[in-house]
ROBA-370102 format. One line per 3 residues: number of its first residue (from 1); their letters; for each residue x, y, z of C-alpha. Coordinates in pm, 1 decimal, m for minus. Each point is the difference from the previous one (the first is absolute). Layout:
BEGIN
NUM	A	X/Y/Z | ...;
END
This chain:
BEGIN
1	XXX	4497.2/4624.7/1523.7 | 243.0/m183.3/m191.4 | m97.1/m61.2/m391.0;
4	XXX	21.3/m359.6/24.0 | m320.4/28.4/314.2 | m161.9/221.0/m236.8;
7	XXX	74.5/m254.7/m273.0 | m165.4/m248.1/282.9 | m311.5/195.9/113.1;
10	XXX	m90.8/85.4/m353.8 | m21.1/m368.8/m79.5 | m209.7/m70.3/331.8;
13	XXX	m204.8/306.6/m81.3 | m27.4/m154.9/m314.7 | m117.1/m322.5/17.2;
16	XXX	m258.3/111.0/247.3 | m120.4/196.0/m249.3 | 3.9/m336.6/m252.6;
19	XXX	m172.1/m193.4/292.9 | m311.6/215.7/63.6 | m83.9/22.5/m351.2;
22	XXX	m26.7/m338.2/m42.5 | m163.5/8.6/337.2 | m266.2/292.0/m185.1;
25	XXX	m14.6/m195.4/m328.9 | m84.9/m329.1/207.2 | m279.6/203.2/252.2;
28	XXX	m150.3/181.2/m345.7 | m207.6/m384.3/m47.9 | m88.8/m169.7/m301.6;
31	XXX	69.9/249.9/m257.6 | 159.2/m112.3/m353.2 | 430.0/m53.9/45.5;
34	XXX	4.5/297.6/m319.0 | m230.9/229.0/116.6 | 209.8/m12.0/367.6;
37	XXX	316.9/43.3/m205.1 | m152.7/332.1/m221.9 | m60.5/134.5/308.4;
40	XXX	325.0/m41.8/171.4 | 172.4/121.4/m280.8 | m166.9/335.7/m70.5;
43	XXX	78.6/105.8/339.1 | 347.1/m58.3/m37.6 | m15.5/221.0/m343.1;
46	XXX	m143.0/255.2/132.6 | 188.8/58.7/253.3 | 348.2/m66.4/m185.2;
49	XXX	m159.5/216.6/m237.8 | 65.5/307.9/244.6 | 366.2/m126.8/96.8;
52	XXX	64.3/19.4/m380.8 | m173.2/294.5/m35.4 | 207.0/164.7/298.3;
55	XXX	291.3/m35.5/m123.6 | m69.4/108.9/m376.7 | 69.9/m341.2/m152.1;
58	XXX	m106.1/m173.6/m277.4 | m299.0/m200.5/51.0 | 68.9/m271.9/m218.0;
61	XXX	398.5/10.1/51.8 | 245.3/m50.5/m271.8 | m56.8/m83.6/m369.5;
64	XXX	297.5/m222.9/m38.7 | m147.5/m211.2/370.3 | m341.3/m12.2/m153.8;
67	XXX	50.0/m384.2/m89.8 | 139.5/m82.1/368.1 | m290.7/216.7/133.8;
70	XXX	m258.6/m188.1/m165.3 | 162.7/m375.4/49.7 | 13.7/102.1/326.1;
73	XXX	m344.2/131.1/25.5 | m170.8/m305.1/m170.4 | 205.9/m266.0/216.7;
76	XXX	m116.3/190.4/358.4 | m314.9/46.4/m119.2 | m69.8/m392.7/m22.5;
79	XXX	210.1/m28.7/344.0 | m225.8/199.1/187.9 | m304.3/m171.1/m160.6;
82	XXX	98.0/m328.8/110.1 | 128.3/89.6/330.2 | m324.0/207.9/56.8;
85	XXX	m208.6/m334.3/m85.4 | 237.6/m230.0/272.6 | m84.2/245.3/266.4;
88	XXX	m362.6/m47.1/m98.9 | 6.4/m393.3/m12.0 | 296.0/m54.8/268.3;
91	XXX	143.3/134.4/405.9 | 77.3/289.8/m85.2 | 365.3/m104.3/159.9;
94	XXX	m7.7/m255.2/m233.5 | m46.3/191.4/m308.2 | 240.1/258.6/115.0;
97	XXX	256.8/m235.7/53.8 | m68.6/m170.9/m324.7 | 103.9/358.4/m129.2;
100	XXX	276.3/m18.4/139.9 | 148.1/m255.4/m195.3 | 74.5/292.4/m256.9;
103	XXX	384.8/135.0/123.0 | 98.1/m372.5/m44.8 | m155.1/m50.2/m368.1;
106	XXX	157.2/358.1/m60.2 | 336.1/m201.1/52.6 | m115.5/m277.4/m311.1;
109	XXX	m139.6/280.9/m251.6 | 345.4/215.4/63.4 | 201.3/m319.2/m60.0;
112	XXX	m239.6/m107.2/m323.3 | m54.6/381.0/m159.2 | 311.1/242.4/140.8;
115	XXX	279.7/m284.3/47.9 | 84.1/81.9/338.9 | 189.2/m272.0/192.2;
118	XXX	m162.6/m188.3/236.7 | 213.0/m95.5/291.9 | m45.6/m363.2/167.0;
121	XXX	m127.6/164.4/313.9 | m297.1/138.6/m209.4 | m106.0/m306.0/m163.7;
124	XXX	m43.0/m154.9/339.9 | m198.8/264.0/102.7 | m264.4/m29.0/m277.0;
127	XXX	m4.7/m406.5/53.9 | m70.0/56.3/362.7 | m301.9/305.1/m35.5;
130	XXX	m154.1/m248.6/m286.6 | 17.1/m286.0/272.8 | m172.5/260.4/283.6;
133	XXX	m260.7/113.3/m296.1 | m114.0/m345.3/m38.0 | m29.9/m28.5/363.8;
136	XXX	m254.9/300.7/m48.2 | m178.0/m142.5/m223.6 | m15.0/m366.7/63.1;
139	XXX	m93.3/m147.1/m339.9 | m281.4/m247.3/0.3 | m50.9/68.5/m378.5;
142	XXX	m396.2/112.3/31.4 | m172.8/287.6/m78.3 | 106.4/158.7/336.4;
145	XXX	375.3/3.8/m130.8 | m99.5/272.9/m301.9 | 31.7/301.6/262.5;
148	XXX	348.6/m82.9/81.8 | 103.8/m33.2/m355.9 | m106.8/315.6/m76.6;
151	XXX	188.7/140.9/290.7 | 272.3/m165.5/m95.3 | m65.2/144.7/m297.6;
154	XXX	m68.8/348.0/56.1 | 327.9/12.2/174.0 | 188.6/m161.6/m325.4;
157	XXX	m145.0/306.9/m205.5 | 91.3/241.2/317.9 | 373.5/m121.2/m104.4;
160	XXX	m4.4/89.5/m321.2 | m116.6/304.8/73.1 | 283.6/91.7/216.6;
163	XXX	242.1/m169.6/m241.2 | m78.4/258.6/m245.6 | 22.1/300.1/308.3;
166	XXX	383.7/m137.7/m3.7 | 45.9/51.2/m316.5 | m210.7/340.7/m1.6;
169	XXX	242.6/70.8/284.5 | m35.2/390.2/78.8 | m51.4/147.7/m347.7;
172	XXX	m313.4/72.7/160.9 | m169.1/184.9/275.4 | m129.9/m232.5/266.3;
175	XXX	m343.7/137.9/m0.4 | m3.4/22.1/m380.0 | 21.1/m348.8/m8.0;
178	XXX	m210.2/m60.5/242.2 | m272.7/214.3/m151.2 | 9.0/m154.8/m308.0;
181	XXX	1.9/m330.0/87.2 | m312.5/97.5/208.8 | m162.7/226.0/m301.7;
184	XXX	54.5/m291.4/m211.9 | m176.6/m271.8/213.1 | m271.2/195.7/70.5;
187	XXX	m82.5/74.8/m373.2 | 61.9/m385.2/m98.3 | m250.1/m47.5/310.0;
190	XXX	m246.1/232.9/m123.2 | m234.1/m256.7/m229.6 | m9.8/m261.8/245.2;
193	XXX	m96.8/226.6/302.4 | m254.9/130.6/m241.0 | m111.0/m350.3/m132.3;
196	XXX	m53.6/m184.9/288.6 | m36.0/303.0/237.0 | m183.7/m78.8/326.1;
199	XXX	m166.5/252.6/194.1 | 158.9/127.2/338.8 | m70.8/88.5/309.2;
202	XXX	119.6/315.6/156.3 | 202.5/m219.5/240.2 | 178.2/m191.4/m299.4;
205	XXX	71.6/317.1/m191.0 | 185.9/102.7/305.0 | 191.7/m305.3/99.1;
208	XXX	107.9/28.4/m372.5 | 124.9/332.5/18.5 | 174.8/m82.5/284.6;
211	XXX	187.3/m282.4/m168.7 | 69.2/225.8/m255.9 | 138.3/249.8/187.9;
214	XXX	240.5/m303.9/233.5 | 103.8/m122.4/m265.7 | 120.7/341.3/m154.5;
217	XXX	216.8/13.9/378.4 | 99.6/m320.2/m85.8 | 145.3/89.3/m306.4;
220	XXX	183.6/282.4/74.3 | 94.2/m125.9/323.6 | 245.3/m274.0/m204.0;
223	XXX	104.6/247.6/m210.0 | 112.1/223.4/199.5 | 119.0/m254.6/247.5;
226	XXX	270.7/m130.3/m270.6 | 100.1/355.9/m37.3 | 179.9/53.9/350.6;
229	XXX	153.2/m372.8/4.6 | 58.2/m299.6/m226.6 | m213.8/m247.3/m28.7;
232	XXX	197.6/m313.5/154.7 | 15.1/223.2/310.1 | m360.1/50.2/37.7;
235	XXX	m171.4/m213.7/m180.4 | m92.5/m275.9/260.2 | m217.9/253.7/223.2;
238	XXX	m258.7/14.3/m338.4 | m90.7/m373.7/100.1 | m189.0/200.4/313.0;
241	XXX	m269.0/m49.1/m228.0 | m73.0/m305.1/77.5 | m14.7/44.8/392.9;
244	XXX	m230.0/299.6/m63.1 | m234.9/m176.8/m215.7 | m26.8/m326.0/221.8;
247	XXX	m74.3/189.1/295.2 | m279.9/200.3/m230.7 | m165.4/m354.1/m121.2;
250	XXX	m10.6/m115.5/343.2 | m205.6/344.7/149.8 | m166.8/126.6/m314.3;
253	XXX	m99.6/m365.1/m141.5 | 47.7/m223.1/295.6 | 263.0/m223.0/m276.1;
256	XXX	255.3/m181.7/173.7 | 278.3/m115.2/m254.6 | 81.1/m355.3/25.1;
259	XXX	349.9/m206.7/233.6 | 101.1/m54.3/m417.1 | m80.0/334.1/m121.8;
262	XXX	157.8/169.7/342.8 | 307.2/m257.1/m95.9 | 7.0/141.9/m372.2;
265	XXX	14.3/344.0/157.0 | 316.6/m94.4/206.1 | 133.9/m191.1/m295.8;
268	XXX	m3.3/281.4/m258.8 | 82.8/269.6/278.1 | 298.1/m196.5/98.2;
271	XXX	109.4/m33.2/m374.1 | m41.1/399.2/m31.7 | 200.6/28.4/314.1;
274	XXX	266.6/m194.9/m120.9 | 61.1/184.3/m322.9 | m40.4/353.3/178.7;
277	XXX	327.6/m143.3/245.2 | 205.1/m114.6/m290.9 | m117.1/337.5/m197.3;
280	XXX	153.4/175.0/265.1 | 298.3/m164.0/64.6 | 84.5/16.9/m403.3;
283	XXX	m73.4/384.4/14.1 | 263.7/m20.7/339.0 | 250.4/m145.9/m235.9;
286	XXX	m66.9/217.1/m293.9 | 71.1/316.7/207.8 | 312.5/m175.6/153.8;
END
């Protein structure tokens, strides 16, 4: 197998993974949004925790990243929050898709805080996902609207996140950063889980394990996808998502996403599409 298809199968593998835990965090009921998040999180530490362990790195990588670790930390840690609440409160295609809206913001907050050029091609792009987004969401201004702002939301503070990965770059280990980030949400979690803690049910403690444990494939899946080919290659097959998580809130929840929301889909997918194609015919040039 080429790299590039295992570039490709990681990402599908991946995004499966992304898809049934918001599938388990969605089945696990009426639970509060933190104590869901705590739980998803200290899965995904503990088992980083043995990757890092492994291979005999530091836990909490580099003093000199410590800054970048911790913006980084703090700005997924609200992401994950608010995207965890949208599954709650939206289709879970919906809310996923909503997420999705983060690569495109990623192009604004590199523009804004690195200074890298945006090219025309992009800015269309970003106009045209906003335009499928509001499709998704089809403002009425009423209370129903606050779910979708915080999924719009959680995917603004998703890009921020990865804006400071750029600039982390590979000065560290994937799963160091990975386990911190997860270490450090699950201690900022901590209080509130133990606050507002509401009892469980054998069934819920295992549908939030699971989603613990898919979203830790998740993770590295997309890590280790970017590893055997570049991003612009690839990058389209991550909006799989989407398809996987419709098809689950039609069987699992019997939630059929709306003609507009189904036409937001299309929108932002064909937007994604059409920077992945000029992506790849810039890299085409490059190497020429």
């Amino acid at each position: 197998m080429s790299d590039r298809n295992k570039g490709i199968l990681l990402l599908l593998i991946s995004a499966l993974g992304f898809s049934l835990m918001g599938a388990f965090v969605k089945l696990s009921g009426d639970l509060p949004t933190m104590q869901k998040a705590f739980f998803r999180n200290i899965v995904a530490a503990a088992i980083t925790l043995g990757f890092v362990l492994y291979h005999k790195d530091r836990l909490f990588g580099k003093k000199e990243n410590q800054k970048l670790l911790l913006s980084r930390s703090a700005l997924g840690a609200v992401g994950i929050v608010l995207n965890f609440y949208a599954i709650d409160h939206l289709v879970l295609s919906d809310a996923e898709m909503l997420n999705k809206l983060s690569p495109f913001i990623l192009i604004i907050f590199c523009a804004i805080f690195l200074k890298e050029m945006v090219l025309r091609f992009q800015v269309v792009s970003v106009i045209v996902a906003f335009i499928g987004a509001l499709f998704i969401i089809q403002p009425e201004f009423s209370v129903e609207l606050f779910p979708y702002i915080v999924g719009v939301l959680g995917a603004v503070f998703a890009a921020g996140a990865y804006t400071l990965l750029r600039v982390l770059g590979n000065k560290e280990k994937h799963y160091t950063v990975v386990f911190y980030f997860s270490l450090f949400t699950t201690v900022v979690l901590l209080p509130f889980t133990v606050f507002f803690y509401e009892p469980m049910s054998l069934q819920q403690w295992i549908l939030l394990l699971l989603a613990g444990a898919c979203a830790t494939v998740g993770q590295f899946g997309v890590t280790l996808a970017y590893k055997f080919a570049p991003a612009s290659e690839i990058s389209i097959f991550f909006y799989s998502t989407v398809v996987y998580s419709a098809l689950l809130s039609i069987v699992l929840f019997d939630q059929i996403p709306t003609i507009l929301s189904v036409i937001g889909y299309v929108i932002i997918f064909g937007a994604s599409f059409y920077m992945f194609l000029k992506n790849n015919r810039m890299d085409k040039q490059k190497r020429a």
